[in-house]
MDAnalysis code that builds the backbone (N, CA, C; Angstrom):
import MDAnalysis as mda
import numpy as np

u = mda.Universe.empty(162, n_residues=54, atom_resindex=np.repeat(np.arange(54), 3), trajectory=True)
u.add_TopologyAttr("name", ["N", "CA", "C"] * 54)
u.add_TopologyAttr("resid", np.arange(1, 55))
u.add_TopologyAttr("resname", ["UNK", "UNK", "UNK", "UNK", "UNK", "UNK", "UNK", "UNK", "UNK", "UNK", "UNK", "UNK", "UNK", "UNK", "UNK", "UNK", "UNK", "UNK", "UNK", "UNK", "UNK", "UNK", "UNK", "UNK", "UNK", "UNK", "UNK", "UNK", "UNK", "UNK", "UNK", "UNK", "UNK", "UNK", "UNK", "UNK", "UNK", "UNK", "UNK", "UNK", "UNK", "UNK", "UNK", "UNK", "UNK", "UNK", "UNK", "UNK", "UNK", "UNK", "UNK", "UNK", "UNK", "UNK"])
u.atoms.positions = np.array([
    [0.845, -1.192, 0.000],
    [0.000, 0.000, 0.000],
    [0.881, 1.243, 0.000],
    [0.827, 2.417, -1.275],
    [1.332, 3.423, -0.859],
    [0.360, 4.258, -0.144],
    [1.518, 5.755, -0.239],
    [0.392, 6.750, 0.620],
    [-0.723, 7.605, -0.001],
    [-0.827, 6.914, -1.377],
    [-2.014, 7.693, -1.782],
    [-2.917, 7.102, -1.351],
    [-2.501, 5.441, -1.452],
    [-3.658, 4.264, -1.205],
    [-4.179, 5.046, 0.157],
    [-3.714, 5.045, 1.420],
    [-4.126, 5.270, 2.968],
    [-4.637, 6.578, 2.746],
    [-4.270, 7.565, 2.453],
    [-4.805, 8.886, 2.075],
    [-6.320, 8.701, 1.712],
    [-6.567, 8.273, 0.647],
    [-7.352, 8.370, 0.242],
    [-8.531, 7.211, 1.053],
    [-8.168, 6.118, 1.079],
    [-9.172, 5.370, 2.093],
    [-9.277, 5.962, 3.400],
    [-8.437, 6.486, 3.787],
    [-8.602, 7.458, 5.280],
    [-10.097, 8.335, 4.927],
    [-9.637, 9.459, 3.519],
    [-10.501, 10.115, 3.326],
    [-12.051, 9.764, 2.858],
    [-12.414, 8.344, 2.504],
    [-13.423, 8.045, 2.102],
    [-13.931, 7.207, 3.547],
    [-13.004, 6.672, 4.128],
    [-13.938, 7.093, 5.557],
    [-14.354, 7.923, 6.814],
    [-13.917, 9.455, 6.270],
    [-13.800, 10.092, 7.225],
    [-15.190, 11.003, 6.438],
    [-14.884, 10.778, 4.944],
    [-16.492, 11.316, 3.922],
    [-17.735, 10.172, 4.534],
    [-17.667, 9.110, 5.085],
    [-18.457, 8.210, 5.126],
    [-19.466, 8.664, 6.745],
    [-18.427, 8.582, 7.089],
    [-18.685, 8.967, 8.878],
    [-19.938, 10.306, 8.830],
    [-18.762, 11.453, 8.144],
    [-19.524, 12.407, 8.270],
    [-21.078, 12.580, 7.477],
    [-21.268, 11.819, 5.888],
    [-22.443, 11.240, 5.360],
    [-22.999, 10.976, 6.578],
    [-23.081, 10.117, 7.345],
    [-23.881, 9.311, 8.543],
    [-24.530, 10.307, 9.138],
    [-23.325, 10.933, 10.015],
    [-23.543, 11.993, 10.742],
    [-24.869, 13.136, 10.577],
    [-24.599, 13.386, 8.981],
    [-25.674, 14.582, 8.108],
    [-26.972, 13.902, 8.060],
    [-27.326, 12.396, 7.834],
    [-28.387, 12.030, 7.674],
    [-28.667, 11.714, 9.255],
    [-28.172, 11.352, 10.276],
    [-28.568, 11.567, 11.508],
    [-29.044, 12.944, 12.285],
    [-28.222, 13.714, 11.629],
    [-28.625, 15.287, 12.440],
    [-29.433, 15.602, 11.288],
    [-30.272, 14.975, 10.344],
    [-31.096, 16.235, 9.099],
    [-30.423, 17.262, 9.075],
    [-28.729, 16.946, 8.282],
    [-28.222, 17.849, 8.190],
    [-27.917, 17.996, 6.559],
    [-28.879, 18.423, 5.999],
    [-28.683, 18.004, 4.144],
    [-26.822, 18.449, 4.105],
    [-26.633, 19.621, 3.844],
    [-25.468, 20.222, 3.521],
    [-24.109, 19.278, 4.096],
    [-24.242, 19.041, 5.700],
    [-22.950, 17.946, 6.346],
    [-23.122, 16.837, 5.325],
    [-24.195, 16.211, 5.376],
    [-24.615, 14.519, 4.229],
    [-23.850, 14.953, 3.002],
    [-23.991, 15.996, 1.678],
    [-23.514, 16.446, 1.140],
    [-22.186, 16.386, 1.148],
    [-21.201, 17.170, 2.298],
    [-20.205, 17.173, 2.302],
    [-19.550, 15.950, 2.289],
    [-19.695, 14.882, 3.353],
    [-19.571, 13.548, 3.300],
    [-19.491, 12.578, 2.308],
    [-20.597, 12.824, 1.357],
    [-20.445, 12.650, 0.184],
    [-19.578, 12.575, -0.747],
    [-19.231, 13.579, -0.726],
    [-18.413, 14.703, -1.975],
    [-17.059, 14.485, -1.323],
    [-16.651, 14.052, -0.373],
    [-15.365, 13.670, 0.672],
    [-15.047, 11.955, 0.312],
    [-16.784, 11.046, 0.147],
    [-16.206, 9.911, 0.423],
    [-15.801, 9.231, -1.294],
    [-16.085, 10.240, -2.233],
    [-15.530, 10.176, -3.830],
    [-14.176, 10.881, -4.060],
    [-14.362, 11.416, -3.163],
    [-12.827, 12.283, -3.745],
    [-11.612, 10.700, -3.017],
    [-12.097, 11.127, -1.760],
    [-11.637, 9.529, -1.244],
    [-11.167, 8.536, -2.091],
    [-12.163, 7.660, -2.778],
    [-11.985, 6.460, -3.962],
    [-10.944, 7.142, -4.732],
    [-11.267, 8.209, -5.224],
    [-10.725, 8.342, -6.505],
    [-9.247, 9.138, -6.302],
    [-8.617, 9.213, -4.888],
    [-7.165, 9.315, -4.588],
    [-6.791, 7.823, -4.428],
    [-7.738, 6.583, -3.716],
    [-7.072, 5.358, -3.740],
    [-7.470, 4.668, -4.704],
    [-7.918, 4.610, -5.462],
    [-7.849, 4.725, -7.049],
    [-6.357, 5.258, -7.981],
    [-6.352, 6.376, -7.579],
    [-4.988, 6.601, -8.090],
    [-3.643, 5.973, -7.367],
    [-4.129, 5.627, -6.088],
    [-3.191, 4.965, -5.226],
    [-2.828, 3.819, -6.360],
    [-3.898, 2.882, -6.251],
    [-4.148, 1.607, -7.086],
    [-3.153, 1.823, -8.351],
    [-3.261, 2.396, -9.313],
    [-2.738, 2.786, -10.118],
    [-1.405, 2.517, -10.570],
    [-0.672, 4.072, -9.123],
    [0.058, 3.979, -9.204],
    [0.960, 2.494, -8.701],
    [0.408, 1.900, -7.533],
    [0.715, 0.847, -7.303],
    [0.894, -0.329, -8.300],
    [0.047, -0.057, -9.036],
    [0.221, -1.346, -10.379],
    [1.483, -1.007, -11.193],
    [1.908, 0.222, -11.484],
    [2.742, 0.330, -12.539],
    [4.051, 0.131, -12.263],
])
């Protein structure tokens, strides 16, 4: 695993948590953010992946 890999899975569960969080507090905008945190997430360990393959 490099450190994009952990980076980025860090960040898609820290987007995940906070998702939870927003739909627990009827918080549209937090859910949102969470969201939009737990894709950016994938798509740094995604590039993790990547780079790891090559």
């Amino acid at each position: 695993m490099n450190k994009d890999q952990v980076k980025g899975r860090a960040e898609e569960a820290k987007g995940k948590v906070k998702e939870v969080t927003g739909k627990i507090l009827n918080d549209d905008e937090m859910e949102l953010e969470g969201n939009v945190e737990k894709k950016v997430g994938k798509v740094k360990a995604g590039f993790g992946d990547l780079k790891d393959d090559i």
